[in-house]
Residue, then its C-alpha position, 0 to 999 in steps of 0.5 A: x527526528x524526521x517528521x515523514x513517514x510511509x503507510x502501506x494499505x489498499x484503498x477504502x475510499x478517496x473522498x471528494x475534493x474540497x475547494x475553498x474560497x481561498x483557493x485551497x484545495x484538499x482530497x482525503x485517501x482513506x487507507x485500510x492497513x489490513x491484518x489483525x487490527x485493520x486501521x482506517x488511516x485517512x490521509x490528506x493531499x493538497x494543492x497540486x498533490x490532489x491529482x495523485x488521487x486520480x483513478x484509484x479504486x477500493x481494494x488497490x495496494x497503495x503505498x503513501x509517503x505521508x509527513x506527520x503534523x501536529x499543532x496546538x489551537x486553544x489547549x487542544x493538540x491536533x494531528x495531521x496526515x499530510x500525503x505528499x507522494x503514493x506508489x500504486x500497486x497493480x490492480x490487474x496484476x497478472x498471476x504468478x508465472x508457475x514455477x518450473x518443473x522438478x527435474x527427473x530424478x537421476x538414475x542409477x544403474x544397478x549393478x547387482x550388488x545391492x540389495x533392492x528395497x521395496 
């Protein structure tokens, strides 16, 4: 079974980047997968990945490649979302270009034998 996965959304909130005395460093993207049911899916990026984050803003479309990771610590079993890619939508995106005009219908010469319809 493969452990990464995607979720699709737009932007709710990009949390501030911690950094510990370690060294380590992690930023948290909350996703709003929208519809019926909308989820707040928080989503982590470390390291080097935390600059993924940079410039989003609430509403953008966004699409993470995430890796699910889950432990167990003192009988308690965690789960963690691991961010590791995102495609961002286009906040400014331009409208749909407008669809062409119908054809004019074709024309049909009349001939005399038909009989009109009104």
């Amino acid at each position: 079974m493969s452990d990464s996965t995607t979720i699709t959304g737009t932007v709710e909130t990009v949390l501030p980047l911690e950094e510990f005395a370690s060294g380590f460093t992690k930023r948290v993207l909350v996703i709003n997968t929208g519809g019926t049911y909308p989820q707040m899916i928080p989503v982590e990026f470390v390291k080097d990945k935390t600059e993924i984050l940079t410039g989003l803003r609430k509403g953008q479309e966004v699409t993470a490649s995430v890796n699910l990771r889950g432990k167990e610590y003192n009988g308690k079993y965690y789960v963690n979302i691991q961010g590791w890619k995102l495609d961002k939508g286009d906040v400014g995106q331009a409208a749909p270009a407008k669809a062409a005009p119908k054809p004019a219908p074709e024309t049909v010469e009349d001939d005399g034998d038909e009989i009109p319809f009104c």
